[in-house]
Structure formats: C-alpha cells, structure tokens
Legacy VTK file of the C-alpha trace (Angstrom):
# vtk DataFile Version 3.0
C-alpha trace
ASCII
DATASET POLYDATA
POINTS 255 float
0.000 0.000 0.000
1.033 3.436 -0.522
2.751 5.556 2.165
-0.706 6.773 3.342
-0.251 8.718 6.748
-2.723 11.433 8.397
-2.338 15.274 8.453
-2.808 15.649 12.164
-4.931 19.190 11.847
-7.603 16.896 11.576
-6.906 15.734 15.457
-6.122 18.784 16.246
-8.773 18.091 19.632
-6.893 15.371 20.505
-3.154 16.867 19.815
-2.874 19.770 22.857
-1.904 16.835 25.445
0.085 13.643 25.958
-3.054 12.657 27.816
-5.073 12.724 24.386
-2.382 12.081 21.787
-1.731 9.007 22.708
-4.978 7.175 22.496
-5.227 9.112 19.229
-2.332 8.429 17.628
-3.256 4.087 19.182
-6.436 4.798 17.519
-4.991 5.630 14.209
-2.658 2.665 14.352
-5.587 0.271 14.800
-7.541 1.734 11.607
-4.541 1.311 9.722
-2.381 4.488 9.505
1.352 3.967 10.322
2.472 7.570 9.327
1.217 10.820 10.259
2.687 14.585 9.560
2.144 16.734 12.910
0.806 19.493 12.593
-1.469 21.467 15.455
-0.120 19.979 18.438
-0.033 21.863 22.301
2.966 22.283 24.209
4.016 18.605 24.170
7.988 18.147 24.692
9.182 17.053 21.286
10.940 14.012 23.104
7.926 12.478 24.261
5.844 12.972 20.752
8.886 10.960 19.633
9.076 8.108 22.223
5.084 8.009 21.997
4.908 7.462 18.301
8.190 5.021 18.225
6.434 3.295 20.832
3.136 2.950 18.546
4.987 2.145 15.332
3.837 6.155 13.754
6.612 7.828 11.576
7.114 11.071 11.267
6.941 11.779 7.646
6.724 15.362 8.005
5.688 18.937 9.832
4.342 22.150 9.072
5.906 24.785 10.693
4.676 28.019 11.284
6.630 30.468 8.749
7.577 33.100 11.918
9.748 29.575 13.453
11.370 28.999 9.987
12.302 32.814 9.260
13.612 33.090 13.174
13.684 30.187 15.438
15.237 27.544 12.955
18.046 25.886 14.811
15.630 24.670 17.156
13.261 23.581 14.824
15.993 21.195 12.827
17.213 19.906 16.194
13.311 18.969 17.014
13.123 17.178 13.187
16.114 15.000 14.152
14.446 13.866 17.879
11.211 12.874 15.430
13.267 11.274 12.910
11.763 13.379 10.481
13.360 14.479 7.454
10.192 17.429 5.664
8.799 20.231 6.719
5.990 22.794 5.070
4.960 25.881 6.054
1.444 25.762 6.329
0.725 29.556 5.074
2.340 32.932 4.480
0.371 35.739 5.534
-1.472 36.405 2.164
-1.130 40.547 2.926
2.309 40.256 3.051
3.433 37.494 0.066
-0.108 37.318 -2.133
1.370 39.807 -4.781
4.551 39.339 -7.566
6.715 41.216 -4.503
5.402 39.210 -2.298
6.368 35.828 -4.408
9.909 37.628 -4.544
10.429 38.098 -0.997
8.934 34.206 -0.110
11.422 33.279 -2.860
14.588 34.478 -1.166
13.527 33.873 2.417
12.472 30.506 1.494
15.500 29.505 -0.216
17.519 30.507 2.481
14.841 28.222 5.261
15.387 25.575 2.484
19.323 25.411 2.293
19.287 25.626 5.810
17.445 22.618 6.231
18.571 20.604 3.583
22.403 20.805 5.034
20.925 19.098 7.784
18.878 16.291 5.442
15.762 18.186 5.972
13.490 19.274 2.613
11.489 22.120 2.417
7.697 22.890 0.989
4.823 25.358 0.443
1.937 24.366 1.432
-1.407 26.213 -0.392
-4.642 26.953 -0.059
-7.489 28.972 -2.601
-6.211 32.209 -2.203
-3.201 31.491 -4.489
-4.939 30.964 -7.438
-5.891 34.600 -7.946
-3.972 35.475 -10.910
-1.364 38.371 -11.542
0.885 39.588 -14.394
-1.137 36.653 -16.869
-1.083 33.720 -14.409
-2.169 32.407 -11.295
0.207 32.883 -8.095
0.785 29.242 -7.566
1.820 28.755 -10.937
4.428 31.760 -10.583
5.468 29.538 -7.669
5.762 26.074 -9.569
7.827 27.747 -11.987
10.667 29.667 -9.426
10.637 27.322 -6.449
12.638 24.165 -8.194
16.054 26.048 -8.194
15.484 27.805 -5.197
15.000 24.170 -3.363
11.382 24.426 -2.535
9.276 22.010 -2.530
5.369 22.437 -3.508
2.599 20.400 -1.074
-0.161 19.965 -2.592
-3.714 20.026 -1.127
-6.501 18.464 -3.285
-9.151 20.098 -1.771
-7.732 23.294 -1.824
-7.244 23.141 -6.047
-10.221 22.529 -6.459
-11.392 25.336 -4.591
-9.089 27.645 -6.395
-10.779 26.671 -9.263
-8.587 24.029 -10.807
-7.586 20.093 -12.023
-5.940 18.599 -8.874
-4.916 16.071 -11.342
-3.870 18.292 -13.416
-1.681 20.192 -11.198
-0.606 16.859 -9.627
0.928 16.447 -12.978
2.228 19.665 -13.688
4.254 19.882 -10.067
5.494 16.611 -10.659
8.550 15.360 -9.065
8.705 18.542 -6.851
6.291 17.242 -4.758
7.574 15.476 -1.437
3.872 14.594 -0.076
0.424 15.364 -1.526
-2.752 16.126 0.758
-5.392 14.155 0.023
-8.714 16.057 0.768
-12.644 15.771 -0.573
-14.373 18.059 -1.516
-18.278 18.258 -1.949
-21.342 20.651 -1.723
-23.587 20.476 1.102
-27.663 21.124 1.267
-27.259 25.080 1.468
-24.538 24.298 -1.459
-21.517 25.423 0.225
-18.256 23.824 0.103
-17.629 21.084 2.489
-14.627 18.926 3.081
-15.372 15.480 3.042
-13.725 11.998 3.607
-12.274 10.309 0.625
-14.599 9.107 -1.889
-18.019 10.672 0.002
-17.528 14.021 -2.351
-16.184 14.826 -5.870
-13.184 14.697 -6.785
-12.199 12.305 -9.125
-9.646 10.006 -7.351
-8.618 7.684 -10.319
-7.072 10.532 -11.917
-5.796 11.967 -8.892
-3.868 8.768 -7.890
-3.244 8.199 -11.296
-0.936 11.536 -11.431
0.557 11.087 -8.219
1.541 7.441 -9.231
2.920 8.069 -12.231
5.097 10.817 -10.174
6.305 8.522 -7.237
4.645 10.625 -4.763
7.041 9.620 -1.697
4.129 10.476 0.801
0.084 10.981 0.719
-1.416 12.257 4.235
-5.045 12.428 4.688
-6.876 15.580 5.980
-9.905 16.670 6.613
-10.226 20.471 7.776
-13.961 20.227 9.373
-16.150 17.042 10.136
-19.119 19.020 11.006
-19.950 17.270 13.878
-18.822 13.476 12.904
-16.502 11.831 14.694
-13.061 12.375 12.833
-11.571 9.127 13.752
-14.501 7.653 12.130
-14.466 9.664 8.928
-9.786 9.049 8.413
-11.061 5.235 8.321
-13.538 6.026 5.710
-10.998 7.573 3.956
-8.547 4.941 4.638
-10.762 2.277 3.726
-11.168 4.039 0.443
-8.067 4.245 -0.322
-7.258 0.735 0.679
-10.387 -0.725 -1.815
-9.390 1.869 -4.280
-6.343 0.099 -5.820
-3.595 1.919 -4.033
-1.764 -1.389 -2.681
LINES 1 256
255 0 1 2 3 4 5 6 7 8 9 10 11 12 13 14 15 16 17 18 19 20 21 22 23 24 25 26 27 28 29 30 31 32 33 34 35 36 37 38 39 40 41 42 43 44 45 46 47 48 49 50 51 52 53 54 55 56 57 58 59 60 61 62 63 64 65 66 67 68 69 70 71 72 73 74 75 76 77 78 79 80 81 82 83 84 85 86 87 88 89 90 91 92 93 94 95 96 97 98 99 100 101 102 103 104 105 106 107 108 109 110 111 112 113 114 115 116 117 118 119 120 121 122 123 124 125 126 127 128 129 130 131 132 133 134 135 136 137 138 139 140 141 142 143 144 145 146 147 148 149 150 151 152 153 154 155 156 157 158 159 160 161 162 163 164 165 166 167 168 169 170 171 172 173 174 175 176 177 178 179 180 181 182 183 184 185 186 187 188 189 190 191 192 193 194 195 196 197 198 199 200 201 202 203 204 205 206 207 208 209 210 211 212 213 214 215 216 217 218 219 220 221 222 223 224 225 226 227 228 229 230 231 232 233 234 235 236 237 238 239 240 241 242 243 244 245 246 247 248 249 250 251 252 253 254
C-alpha cells in the first residue's frame, strides 16, 4: 500500500496533550495508519511525541511549521526534526497581505531559499503548502503557478492540497501532474457541496473529486508520501471519517 499517513490538523482536539495524543495516535494505528505529519499539536515536549509514536509504530513523515519559526527560530526547529526522525517540513501559510502579490512571491522566494538550504544541510526538505487564495492570478497567471515555476532552483518544494485546487478553481490532477517530481507529499482532501450548497470537506470518496485521476498523477510521479486531511467534520466523529478515507483508499487500488 502506498505511504498513506494522516495530516494531524484533523486531530487537532486530541493533539494539545500527551493525555489525548496518545490514544489518538493508538487509535490511528488500529484503523490502519502507520504515518502521520504533525501538525497542530499543544505544548508537548518534542521528546515524548517521539518516544510516543516510536512506541506505537507512527513515523514522522513530516511537519508544518509556522513560517515566523522557519524565518527566526530555525536551529531549534531542525534539532526537534532530528528527535522525530523526520526528514520534511511545510509551512502551512504565508500571511497572504504580506506574500499574495509578484513582490510578495519575490520576498517568499529568497527567504524561502535561504529556510530551504538551511534545512537541507541538515537532510531536511522544504515545501509550500497552499490553499485557494493562491490561485488569484497576476501579471497573466495564477500565483501558484508563478510559484511552480521559481521554487525548483530555489530548493522548494510544492505540497499539494486536493481540496484546496479545487477550490481555487482548478484540475488537482492536473496540477498533480504539472508539479510533478517537486512534490515530497500530496494532501489528500474531498471536496463536496452540502444542502445550502456550500463547500464542504469530506472523507475520501463521500464528495467529488475524481480520485482515479488523482492517484493516477501522483503514481505516475512517485509521490514519496500521501497524508489524509480533513479540515472540518461538522460534527462526525473524525476518527470515524480518516477510516472512511482509509478504507477508500485501501479498496481503491492503491496497494
């Protein structure tokens, strides 16, 4: 089976304390999940999130860190990547009134290459991670794409976030194709319309994306890692809806 893990933001209730994250992360481990990316936790000591998931068989594939750690706190945050054994890292989002402009692309380019040769001395890689807001388009084309283009020879990585492409307005399989190999992990994330037709996140395979070409980009681009998220579950329990999505991944094909 793929390297399917969970995008902890979805546990984010069960993340602030030892006390919680460790039935949580036993519960994921009996669904299925042996990989997660943390994300959203409380003021847990980075040692014990370590011993805690080595002692439930849960890698840490990756992080997101918030950008203000990366631009000013980032010897602390490589020396926490090595106690998790983890070797990525995203930022989860820029401050869009700061970076959502051509100037703004310039000045995430060169602080971000210098966050990303920073890490990858010490084996660590580097990635954006989007949401909607970076498909608004300037100078002929959308932000994101400005981004695809740039962020290879600066180092960066882009994560992509199904869910969030589709919102934007585009082909997550087409963009899955277009980033290609510059794409350490991939989010996987439904998307569907609810009874007042609003956008809704959704487990895998209860909205509308179309997951055969999805998977069939990221497979043809030896995605290294897929985490499943899901932003909001309106009320359902979310340990119930990552098995949904894990069993639909696991029927799907993806072993």
């Amino acid at each position: 089976m793929i390297d399917l893990g969970v995008q902890m933001f979805t546990l984010r209730r069960y993340t602030q304390t030892e006390a919680e994250l460790v039935p949580a992360l036993a519960q994921l481990h009996e669904i299925g999940y042996r990989s997660i990316q943390v994300s959203a936790f409380g003021d847990i000591p980075v040692q014990r999130t370590a011993q805690h998931c080595q002692d439930l068989a849960i890698n840490v594939r990756a992080t997101h860190t918030p950008w203000p750690r990366l631009l000013t706190d980032l010897a602390k945050v490589i020396e926490e990547h090595h106690v998790l054994g983890c070797q990525h890292t995203a930022v989860g989002m820029i401050p869009p009134a700061d970076y959502l402009s051509l100037a703004g692309l310039e000045q995430f380019l060169t602080e971000g290459e210098q966050v990303a040769k920073a890490l990858a001395a010490e084996g660590i890689s580097f990635s954006y991670h989007h949401h909607h807001h970076e498909f608004q388009w300037f100078d002929g084309l959308p932000w994101l794409e400005h981004l695809r283009l740039a962020a290879p020879a600066r180092g960066i990585g882009i994560e992509l976030d199904t869910h969030w492409v589709a919102a934007g307005g585009a082909d997550p399989a087409e963009w899955v194709s277009r980033v290609g190999d510059n794409m350490p992990l991939l989010h996987l994330k439904d998307f569907r319309l609810n009874d007042q037709n609003r956008r809704c996140f959704a487990a895998l395979g209860q909205g509308n994306l179309n997951w055969h070409a999805i998977l069939g980009a990221a497979a043809a681009h030896n995605v290294p890692h897929y985490f499943v998220e899901q932003d909001d579950c309106y009320g359902e329990d979310e340990f119930h809806c990552l098995k949904q999505s894990y069993d639909f991944i696991k029927n799907f094909g993806g072993s």
